[in-house]
C-alpha positions, 0 to 999 in steps of 0.5 A, a space after each residue: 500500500 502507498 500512503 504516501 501524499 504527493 500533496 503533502 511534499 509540495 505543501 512543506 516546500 512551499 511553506 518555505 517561501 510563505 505560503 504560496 500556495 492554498 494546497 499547504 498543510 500547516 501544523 495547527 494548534 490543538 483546542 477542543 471543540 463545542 459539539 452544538 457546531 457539528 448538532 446544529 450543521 448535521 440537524 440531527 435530533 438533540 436526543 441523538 449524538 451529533 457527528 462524531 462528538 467531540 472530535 470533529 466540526 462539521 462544516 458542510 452537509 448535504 442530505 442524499 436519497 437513500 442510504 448512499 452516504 459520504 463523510 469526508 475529513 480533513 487532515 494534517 500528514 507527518 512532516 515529509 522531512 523527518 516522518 514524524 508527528 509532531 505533537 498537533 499533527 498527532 492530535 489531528 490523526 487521532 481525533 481522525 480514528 476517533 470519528 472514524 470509529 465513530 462513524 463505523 459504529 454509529 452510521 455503520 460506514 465499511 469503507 475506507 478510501 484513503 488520498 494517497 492510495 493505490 492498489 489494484 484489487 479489493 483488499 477483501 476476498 470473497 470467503 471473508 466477505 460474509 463472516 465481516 457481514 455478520 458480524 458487521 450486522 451484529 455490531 461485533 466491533 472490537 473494544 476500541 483503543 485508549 489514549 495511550 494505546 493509539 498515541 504509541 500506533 501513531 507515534 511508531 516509526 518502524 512503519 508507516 501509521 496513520 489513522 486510514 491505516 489504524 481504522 483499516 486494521 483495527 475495525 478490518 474495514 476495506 480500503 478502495 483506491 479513488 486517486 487517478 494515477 496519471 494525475 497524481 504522478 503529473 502532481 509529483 513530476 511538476 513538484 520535481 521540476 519546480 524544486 529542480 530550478 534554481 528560482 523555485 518560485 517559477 510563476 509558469 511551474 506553480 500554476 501548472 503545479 496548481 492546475 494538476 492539483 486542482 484536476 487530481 483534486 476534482 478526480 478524487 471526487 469524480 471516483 468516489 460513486 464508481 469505487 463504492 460501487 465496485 466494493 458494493 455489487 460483489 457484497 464486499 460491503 454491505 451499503 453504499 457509504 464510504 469514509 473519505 480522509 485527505 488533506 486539509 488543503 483540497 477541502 477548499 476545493 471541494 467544497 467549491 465543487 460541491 457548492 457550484 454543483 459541477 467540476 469546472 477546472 482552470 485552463 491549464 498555462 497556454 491552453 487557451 481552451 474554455 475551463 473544463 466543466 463537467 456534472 459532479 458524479 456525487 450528486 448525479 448518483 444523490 449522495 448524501 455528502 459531510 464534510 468534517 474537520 478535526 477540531 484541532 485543524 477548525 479551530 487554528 485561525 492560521 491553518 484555516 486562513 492559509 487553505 482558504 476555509 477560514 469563516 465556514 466554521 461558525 462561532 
């Protein structure tokens, strides 16, 4: 498995020249949250626990026909120099298992598609697929991790962790693949070129570092529908709901995408084409879609004016 993000490298180089671009992920500032946000933005009944009380805020939500349903969270990655977690980014990665867990007990999510992964078939064959059904039915869920136990997961360097990879094997859920491999290697290889030139601000490399992010950003979420529904007709997974984890700087994006109701992309530099535009496939197949962040990035002022989210988070 491939976990790592492309994004997240030139985020780090960028941070270096004061913020450049909106694709930059920022270490945050740990602060808890009030649960009323995520209570007043879901409409759930008070009665009921709002999404994923007290870890995460929900700062978009759109009701879906069915049971078709995706929750997408942001996040914040280990620093691409040392691998390591410092000590906010490790706040974020757990209050993203916790909500994970959250949302594999409560609204009964089985699927995990993570930014960064690639793998060519299922990661659950057939004669696992009915006993995880039963006891998935049955709410069989193994006892969760405390504290400690998940901080030292998460703070092991001898392999890779994150909480996609935690929620993976601590609840056995499957991991599908929504990255386009042409764009994310086109991502990787502008980065390359940017970083090899001796001026490494080059405005002609930036925005085309910008448009094949905005473009791999745009085809994620385009891929979401089929790669659920690769999961779901052979019975690896027992409903159409999925769980989205990536990086906080394509939220902006996203939400952008979700709020026009359509995917319309910047030319890329001499392409003197009109923007492409194209009907966004979540919405076609009347999914219902959440948008959640941590609390620990929604509530950092800095990080959330840097990837252009700063006033979705109510007071």
């Amino acid at each position: 498995m491939d976990f790592r993000i492309c994004g997240v490298r030139v985020a780090s180089f960028l941070l270096a020249f004061g913020f450049l671009l909106s694709i930059a992920v920022v270490s945050p500032v740990c602060s808890s949250g009030a649960e009323e946000v995520a209570l007043e933005r879901t409409g759930i009944a008070p009665a009921e626990k709002p999404v994923a009380p007290p870890y995460g805020t929900v700062i978009f939500s759109r009701a879906g026909q069915g049971q078709k349903q995706i929750y997408i969270i942001g996040q914040d990655h280990r620093s691409p120099v040392s691998g390591e977690n410092d000590g906010e980014t490790l706040q974020v990665q757990m209050e993203i298992f916790r909500i994970g867990e959250w949302l594999i007990r409560q609204r009964k999510i089985d699927l995990l598609l993570p930014e960064g992964y690639f793998c060519e078939n299922s990661q659950h064959d057939q004669s696992q697929t009915s006993q995880r059904a039963l006891e998935f039915a049955a709410e069989q869920f193994p006892d969760s991790p405390d504290d400690a136990t998940l901080r030292g997961e998460l703070t092991d360097r001898r392999t890779f962790t994150n909480a996609a990879k935690l929620l993976h094997t601590q609840y056995d859920i499957p991991l599908a693949q929504v990255e386009d491999r042409e764009l994310y290697c086109a991502v990787s290889d502008s980065f390359r070129r940017l970083t090899a030139k001796a001026d490494p601000l080059d405005a002609a490399l930036v925005t085309r570092l910008c448009c094949f992010q905005e473009r791999r950003t745009a085809a994620i979420l385009q891929n979401i529908p089929a790669a659920i529904e690769r999961e779901y007709a052979p019975g690896i997974i027992q409903g159409r709901k999925g769980l989205f984890i990536i990086g906080m700087g394509h939220i902006a994006e996203i939400l952008r995408f979700l709020r026009q109701q359509r995917i319309e992309l910047t030319p890329l530099p001499n392409d003197h084409d009109q923007p492409a535009t194209s009907e966004l496939s979540l919405l076609k197949e009347n999914y219902g879609i959440t948008v959640i962040l941590p609390h620990t990035l929604a509530k950092n002022e800095k990080a959330m004016r840097i990837t252009k989210l700063a006033g979705e988070v109510p007071d």
